[in-house]
C-alpha positions in Angstrom: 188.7 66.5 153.2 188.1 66.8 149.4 187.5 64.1 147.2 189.2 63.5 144.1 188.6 63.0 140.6 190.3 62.0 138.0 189.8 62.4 134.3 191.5 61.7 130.7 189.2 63.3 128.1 189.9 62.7 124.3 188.0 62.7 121.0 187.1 64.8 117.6 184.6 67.4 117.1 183.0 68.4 114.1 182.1 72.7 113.8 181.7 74.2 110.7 182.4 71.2 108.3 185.9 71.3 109.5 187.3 68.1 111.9 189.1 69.7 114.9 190.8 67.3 117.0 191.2 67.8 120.5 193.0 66.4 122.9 193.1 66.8 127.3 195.6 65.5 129.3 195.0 63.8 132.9 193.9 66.2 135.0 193.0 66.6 138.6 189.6 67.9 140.0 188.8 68.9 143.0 185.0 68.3 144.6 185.2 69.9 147.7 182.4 72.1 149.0 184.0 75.6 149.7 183.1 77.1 152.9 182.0 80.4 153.3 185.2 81.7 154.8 187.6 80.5 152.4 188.3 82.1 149.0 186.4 79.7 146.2 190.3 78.8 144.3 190.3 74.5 144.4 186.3 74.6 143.2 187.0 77.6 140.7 190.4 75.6 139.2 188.1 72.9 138.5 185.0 74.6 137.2 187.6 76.1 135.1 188.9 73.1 133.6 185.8 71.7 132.7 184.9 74.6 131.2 187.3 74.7 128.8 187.4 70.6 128.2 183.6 70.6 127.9 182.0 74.2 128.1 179.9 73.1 131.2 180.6 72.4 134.3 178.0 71.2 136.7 177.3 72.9 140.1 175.5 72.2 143.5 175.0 74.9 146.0 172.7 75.9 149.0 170.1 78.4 147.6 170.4 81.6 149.9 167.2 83.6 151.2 168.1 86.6 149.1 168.4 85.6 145.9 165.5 83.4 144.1 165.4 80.7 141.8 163.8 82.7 139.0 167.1 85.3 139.7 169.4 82.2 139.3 167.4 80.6 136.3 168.0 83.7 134.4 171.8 82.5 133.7 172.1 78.8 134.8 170.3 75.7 133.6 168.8 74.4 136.7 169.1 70.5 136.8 167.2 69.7 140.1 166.1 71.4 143.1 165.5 69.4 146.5 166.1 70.7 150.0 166.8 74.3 148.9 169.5 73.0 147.5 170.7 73.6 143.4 171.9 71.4 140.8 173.2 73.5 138.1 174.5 73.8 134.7 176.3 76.7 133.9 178.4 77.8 130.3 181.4 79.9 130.6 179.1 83.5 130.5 176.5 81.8 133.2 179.6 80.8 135.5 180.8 84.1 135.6 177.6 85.6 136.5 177.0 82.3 139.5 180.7 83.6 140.6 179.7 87.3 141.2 176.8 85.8 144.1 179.8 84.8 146.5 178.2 81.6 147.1 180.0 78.9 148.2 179.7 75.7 145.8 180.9 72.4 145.0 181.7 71.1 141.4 180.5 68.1 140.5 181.6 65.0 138.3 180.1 64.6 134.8 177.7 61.5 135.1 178.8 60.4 131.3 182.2 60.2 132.4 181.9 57.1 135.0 183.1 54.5 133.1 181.1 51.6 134.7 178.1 52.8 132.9 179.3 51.1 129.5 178.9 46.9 129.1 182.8 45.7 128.9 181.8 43.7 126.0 179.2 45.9 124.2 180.7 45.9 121.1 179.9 42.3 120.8 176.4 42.2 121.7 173.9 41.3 119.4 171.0 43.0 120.4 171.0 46.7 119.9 168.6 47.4 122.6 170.9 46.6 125.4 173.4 49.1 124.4 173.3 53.0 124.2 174.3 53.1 120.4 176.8 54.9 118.2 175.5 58.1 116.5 176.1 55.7 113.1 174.4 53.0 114.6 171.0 55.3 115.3 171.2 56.4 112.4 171.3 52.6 110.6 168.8 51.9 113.0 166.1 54.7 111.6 166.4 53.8 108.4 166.3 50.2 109.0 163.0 50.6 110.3 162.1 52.7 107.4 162.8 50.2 105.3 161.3 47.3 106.9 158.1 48.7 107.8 156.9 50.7 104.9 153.4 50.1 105.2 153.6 51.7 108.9 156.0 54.3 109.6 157.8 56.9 107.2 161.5 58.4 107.9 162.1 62.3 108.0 165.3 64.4 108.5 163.8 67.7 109.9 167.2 68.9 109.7 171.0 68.9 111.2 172.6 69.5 114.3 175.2 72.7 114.5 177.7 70.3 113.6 175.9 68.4 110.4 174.2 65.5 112.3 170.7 64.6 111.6 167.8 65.3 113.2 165.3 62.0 112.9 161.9 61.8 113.7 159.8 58.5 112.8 156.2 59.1 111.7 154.2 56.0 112.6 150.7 55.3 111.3 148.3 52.9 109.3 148.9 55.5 106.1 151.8 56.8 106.9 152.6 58.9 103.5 149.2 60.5 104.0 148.3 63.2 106.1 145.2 62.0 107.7 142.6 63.8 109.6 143.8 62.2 112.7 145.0 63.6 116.2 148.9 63.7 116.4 151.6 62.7 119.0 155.1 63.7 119.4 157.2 62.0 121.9 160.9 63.5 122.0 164.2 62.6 123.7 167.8 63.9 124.7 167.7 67.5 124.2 169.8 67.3 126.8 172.5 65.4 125.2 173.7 63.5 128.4 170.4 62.6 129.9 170.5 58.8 127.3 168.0 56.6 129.0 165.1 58.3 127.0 166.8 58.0 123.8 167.0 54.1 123.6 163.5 53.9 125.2 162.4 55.9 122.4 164.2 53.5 120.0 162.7 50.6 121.4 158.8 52.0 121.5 159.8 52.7 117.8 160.2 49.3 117.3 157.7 47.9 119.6 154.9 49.3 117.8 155.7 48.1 114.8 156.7 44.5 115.2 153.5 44.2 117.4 150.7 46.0 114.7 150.0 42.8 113.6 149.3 40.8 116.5 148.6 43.5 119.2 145.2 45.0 118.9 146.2 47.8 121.4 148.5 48.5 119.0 146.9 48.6 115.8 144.4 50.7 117.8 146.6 53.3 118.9 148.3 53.4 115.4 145.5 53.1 113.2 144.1 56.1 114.6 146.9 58.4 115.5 150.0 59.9 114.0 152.5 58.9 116.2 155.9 61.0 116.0 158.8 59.7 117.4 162.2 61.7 117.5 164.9 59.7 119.3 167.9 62.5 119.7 167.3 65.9 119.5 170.5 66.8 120.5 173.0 64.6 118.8 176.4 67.4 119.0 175.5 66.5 122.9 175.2 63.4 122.9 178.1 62.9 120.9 180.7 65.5 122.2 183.8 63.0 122.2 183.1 60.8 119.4 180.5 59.3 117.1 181.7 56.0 117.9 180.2 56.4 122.0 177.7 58.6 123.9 181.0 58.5 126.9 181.6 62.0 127.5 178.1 63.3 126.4 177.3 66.9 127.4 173.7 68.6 128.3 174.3 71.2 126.0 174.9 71.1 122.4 177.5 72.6 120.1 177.2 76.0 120.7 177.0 75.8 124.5 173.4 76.5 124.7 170.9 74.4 126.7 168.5 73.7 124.4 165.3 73.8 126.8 166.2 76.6 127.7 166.3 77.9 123.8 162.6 78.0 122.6 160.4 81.3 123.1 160.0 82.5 126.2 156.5 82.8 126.6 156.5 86.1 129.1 157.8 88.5 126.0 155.7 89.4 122.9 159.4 90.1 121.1 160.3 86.6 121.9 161.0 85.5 118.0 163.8 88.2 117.8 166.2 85.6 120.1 168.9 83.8 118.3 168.2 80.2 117.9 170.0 77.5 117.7 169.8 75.2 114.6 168.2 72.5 116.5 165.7 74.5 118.3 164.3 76.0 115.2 164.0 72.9 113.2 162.2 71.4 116.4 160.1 74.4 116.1 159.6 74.1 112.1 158.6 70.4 112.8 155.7 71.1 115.9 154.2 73.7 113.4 153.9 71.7 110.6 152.4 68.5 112.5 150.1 70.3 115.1 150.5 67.7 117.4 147.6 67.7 120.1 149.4 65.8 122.6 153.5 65.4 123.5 155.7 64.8 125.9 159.3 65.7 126.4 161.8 63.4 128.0 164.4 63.9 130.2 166.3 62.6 133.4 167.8 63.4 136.8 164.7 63.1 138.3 161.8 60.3 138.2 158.4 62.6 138.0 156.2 63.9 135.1 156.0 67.4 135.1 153.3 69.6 133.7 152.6 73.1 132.7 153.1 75.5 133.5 156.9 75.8 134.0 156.8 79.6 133.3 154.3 81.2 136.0 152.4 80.1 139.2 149.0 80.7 137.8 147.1 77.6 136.8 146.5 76.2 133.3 142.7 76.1 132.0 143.4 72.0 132.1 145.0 71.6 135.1 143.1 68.7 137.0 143.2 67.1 133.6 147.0 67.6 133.6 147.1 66.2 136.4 144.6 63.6 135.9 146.7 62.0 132.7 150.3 63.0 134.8 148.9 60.6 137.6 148.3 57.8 135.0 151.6 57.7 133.9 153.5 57.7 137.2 151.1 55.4 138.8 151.7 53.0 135.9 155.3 53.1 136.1 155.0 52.8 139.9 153.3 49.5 139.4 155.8 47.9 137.0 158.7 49.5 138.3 161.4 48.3 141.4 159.5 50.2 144.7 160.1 53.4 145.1 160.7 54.3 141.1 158.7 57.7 140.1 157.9 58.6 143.3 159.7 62.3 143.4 157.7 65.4 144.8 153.8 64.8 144.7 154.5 61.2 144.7 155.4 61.0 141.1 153.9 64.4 139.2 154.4 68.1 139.6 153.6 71.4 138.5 156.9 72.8 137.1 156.6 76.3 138.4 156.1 74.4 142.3 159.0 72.2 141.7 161.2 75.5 139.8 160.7 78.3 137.4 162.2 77.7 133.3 161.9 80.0 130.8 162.5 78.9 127.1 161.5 75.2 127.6 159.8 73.2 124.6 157.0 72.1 126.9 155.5 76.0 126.9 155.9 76.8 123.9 154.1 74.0 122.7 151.6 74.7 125.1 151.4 78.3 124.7 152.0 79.3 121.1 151.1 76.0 119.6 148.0 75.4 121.9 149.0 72.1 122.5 149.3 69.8 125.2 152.6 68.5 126.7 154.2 67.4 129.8 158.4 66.4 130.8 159.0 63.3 131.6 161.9 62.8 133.8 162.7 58.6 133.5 165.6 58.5 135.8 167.7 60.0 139.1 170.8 58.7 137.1 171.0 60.7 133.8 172.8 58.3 132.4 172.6 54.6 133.7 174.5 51.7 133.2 173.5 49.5 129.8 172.9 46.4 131.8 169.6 48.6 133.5 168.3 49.6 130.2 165.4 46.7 129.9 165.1 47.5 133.8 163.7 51.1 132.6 162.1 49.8 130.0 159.7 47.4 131.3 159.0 50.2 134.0 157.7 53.0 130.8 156.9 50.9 128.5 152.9 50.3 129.3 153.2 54.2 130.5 154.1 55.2 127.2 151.6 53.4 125.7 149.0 54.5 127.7 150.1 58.2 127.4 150.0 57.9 123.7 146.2 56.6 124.4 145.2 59.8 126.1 144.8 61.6 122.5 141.9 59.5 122.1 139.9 61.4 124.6 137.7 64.3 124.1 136.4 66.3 121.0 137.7 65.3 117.5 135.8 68.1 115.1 135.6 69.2 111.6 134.4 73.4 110.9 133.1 73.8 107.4 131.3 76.8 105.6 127.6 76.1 105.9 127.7 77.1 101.9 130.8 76.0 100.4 131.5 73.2 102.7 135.0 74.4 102.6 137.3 74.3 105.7 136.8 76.7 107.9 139.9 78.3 110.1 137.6 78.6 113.7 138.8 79.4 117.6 137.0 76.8 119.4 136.9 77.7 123.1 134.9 75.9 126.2 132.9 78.8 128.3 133.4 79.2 131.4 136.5 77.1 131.0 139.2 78.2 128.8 141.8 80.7 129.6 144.8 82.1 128.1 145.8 79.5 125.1 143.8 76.5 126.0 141.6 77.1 123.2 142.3 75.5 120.1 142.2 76.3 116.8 140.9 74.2 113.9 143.3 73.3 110.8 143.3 75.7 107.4 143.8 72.4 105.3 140.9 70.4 106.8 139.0 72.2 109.6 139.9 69.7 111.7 140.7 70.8 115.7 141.1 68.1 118.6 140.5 69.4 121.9 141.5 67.1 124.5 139.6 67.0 127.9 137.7 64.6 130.4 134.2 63.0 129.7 131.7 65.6 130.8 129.1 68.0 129.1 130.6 70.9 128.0 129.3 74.5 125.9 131.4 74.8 123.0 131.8 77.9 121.6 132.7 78.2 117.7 133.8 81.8 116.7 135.3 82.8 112.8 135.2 86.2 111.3 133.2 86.6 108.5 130.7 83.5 110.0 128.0 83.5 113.0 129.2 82.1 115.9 128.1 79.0 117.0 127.8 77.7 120.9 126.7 74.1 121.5 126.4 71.6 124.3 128.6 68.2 124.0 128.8 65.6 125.6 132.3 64.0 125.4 132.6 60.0 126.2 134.7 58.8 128.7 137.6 57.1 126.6 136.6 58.1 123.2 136.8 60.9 120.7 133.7 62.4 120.6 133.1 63.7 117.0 131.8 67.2 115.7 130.8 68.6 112.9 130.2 72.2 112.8 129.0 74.3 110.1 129.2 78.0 109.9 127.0 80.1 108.7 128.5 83.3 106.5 127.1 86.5 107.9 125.1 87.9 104.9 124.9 91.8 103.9 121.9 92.9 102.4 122.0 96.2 100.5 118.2 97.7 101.6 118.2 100.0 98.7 118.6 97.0 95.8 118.0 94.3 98.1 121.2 92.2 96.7 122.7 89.8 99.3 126.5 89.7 99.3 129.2 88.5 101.7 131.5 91.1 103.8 134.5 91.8 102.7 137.8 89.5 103.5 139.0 90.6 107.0 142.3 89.4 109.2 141.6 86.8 112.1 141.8 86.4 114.6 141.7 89.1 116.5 143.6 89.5 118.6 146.1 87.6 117.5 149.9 86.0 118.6 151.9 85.2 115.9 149.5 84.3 112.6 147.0 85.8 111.0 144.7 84.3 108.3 142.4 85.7 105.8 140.5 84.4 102.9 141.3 85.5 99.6 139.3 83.9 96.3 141.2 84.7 93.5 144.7 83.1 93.2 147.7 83.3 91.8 149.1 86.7 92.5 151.5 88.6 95.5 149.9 89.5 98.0 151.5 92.7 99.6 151.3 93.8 103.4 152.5 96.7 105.8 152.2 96.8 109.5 152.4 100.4 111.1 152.5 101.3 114.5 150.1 104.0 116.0 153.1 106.2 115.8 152.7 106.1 111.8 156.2 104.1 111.5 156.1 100.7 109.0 157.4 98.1 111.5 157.2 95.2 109.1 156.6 95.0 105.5 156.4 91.4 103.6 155.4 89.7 100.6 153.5 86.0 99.5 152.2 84.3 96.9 148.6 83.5 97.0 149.0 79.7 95.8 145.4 78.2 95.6 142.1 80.4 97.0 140.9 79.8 100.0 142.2 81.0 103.7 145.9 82.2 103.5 148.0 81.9 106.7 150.4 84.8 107.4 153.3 84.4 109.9 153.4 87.4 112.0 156.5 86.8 114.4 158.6 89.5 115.9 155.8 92.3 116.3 155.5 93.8 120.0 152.3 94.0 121.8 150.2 96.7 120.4 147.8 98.1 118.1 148.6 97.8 114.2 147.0 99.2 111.0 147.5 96.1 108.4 147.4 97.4 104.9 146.7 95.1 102.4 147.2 95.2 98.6 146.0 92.5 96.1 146.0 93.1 92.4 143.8 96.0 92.1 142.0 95.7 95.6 143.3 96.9 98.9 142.3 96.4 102.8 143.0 98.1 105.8 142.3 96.7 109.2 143.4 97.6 112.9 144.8 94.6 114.6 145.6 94.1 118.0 148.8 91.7 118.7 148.6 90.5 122.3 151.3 88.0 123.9 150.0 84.8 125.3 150.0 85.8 129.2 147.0 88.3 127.2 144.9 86.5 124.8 141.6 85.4 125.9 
């Protein structure tokens, strides 16, 4: 027999600046699994009437021998996979594509739909934290705290949703309109606009930490030293599909129909910035850049495990047992404070994302990858969306996780690179020998010379390479629970002319290289264009740009969109010019 389910769907959306209303009437869904033998026409009716309600429509079906998960990734967003068997996402182009495999598959019930999930009375409740809130509600919310709290934590809107909502994330710190040399963390929710339980624990760490600086020396610790980024909602259009007024209804993807972990670069191509983007994905993007953070996470639910990189190939990352190391800490805490059983999934609470499945285009590579960061995924929950009256449930579970997790960007190497001469900032590639593959190596900041580089305590070989500088190796010792600090200065490699005997410094050159998307280069004299041309070895000019040279010092060029390959870089400045042969190699490359 098949089940039944029925459904009234109404609300507003907002797309373009224009207020379209739209209205379903009751309809009928079928969730019957369709066997092999029988044509797919009760399970196809409904997919077909989500898809035009909702632009999703979630599937589950048995994964077959001959076709693999990184084959079905390529088209749906894969929600779980236990048991060889699939929990998918799918758009209207995705579901066309599932359709030509033949499979038999079963549709499944939205989970923000189920009314029981929403408090009968929630409208009267005084405390906000027991509630999932109304879009204007977060948004009071954000700013309240802003206002409250302005010794500790500074608003920004890093921009707006596809349809004009804003993008909020909370910058929490002892100095908070400063930008201090200090390690940041970024902890964001709800790309996936139904998955709501990380959104309101979000909220409430938000507030936590800042009602409890002044009494909680943990807290003051963790926000004395650290930046602490906290963006709530990053999809909002998601999250409020029906109406501002409820998250009922919510969808996983956002305006557009796009999963938006699915939307960032995928790591595997060197062309990856030529991808459309959605609005949200590149002001996510805009914001990691300009923070830097050192360590994030990314949460999510439908699962109850933390999830580490890499999610893209099977190879191990450089940091893996310390991945795992920090990934254990966080489930084991939860386990401890949570009902038995709670974030126990796969390896008893943590995973490696390609051995649980394959995703390409998720936030947590790209950060890792392109940004040389450090992040994991954090799924809180089976249920993507519980009832309200579980909300302090889940938060009493997270909530010294969290904390704790935070914490971890207090371990390792905190270091400054300056010019041995000038004692200016120094843009360096610090690497671990023997150690670091790929992108694990870090970079240190143009502004400050500042790098962090996470790890264990243990004595490591530090090896500190600039163009233009001597390199440097030395031997650290790193303190178990503490930011071990480093100072390194550079020496400038000095020409000598043999025939006068005059000293000089080498000429300005591009770094690094190789390089993935930016190069940098120091140029003395300010206040002029700078002019640059890339060309293939073919001869042909595959990019040609322009900048202002604000201030001297080292000048950071964004590079995106180039192939892999061999360039000649000519540079003109005022009456000098500068060529160089670069090499631009993709991630899966770099050394």
């Amino acid at each position: 027999m098949c089940a039944m389910a029925t459904f009234f769907i109404s609300g507003l959306m907002c797309r373009s600046q224009k207020v379209i209303y739209i209205a379903f009437t009751w309809f009928q869904v079928s969730l019957c699994l369709v066997r092999a033998q029988e044509p797919a026409l009760k399970s196809t009716a409904a997919a077909e009437q989500f898809l035009s309600s909702r632009g999703e429509v979630i599937i589950r079906f048995a994964k077959p021998a001959h076709v693999s998960l990184d084959e079905i990734t390529a088209f749906l967003s894969i929600d779980d996979f236990r048991n060889d068997t699939v929990i998918a996402y799918a758009n209207d182009p995705g579901f066309r594509q599932f359709l030509a495999l033949n499979l038999p598959f079963e549709v499944l019930s939205p989970p923000s739909l189920r009314t029981e999930i929403f408090n009968p009375d929630r409208y009267g409740l005084v405390n906000w934290w027991d509630k999932y809130p109304a879009y204007n509600e977060y948004v009071a919310l954000m700013e309240g705290f802003a206002a409250d709290y302005p010794d500790n934590c500074r608003l920004t809107e890093f921009g707006t949703s596809l349809n004009g909502r804003k993008l909020l994330a909370m910058k929490i710190s002892d100095n908070p309109g400063v930008r201090e040399n200090e390690p940041v963390v970024f902890y964001s929710s709800t790309m996936h606009g139904d998955e709501t339980i990380g959104y309101v624990l979000m909220l409430r760490l938000i507030d936590y930490l800042l009602v409890n600086y002044d009494t909680d020396l943990a807290v003051k610790r963790l926000v004395d030293k650290l930046e602490i980024w906290i963006n709530p909602l990053a999809n909002p259009d998601g999250t409020y599909f029906l109406s501002d007024a409820s998250v009922e209804g919510a969808t996983r993807l956002n305006g557009n129909q796009v999963d938006l972990n699915r939307n960032f670069p995928d790591i595997r191509y060197a062309n990856w910035e030529s991808t459309m983007r959605q609005p949200e994905t590149t002001a996510l993007m805009n914001l990691l850049k300009d923070i830097q953070p050192a360590l994030s996470a990314n949460f999510h639910e439908g699962a109850e495990v933390v999830n580490y990189p890499w999610d893209t190939w099977s190879r191990l990352h450089a940091d893996d047992l310390w991945y795992r190391k920090i990934s254990r800490a966080y489930a084991d805490t939860a386990q401890f404070y949570g009902q038995p059983g709670y974030m126990t999934y796969l390896d008893n609470g943590i995973t490696n994302g390609y051995a649980w499945y394959s995703l390409y285009g998720g936030r947590q590579d790209y950060t890792t990858c392109i940004l040389h960061g450090r992040e994991v995924t954090i799924e809180l929950s089976n249920d993507k969306m519980p009832s309200e009256s579980s909300l302090n449930d889940y938060w009493n579970y997270n909530k010294k996780s969290l904390l704790q997790y935070i914490g971890q960007a207090l371990t390792g190497v905190a270091g400054d690179v300056l010019d041995s001469v000038t004692a200016q900032p120094v843009v360096a590639k610090i690497m671990i020998e023997n150690h670091d593959i790929d992108s694990s190596f870090v970079f240190s900041e143009a502004s400050l010379g500042s790098f962090y580089r996470l790890t264990d305590a243990g004595n490591y070989i530090f090896l500190i390479t600039a163009p233009g500088y001597v390199a440097k190796r030395l031997q650290v010792c790193v303190t178990e629970g503490e930011l071990t600090p480093l100072v390194v200065k550079l020496a400038p490699v000095i020409i000598v002319n043999h025939t006068t005997g005059i000293e000089s410094l080498p000429l300005p050159v591009f770094y690094p290289n190789p390089f993935l998307n930016r190069l940098f280069i120091y140029i003395g004299d300010p206040g002029y264009d700078m002019v640059l041309e890339f060309i293939d070895l073919s001869g042909r000019k595959v990019k040609h740009m322009k900048q202002l040279v604000p201030a001297a010092g080292i000048q950071e060029i964004e590079v995106t969109g180039l192939e892999s390959g061999v360039y000649v870089v000519n540079l003109l400045y005022r009456n000098q010019s500068l060529k160089q042969v670069v090499l631009r190699n993709d991630c899966n490359q770099i050394q």
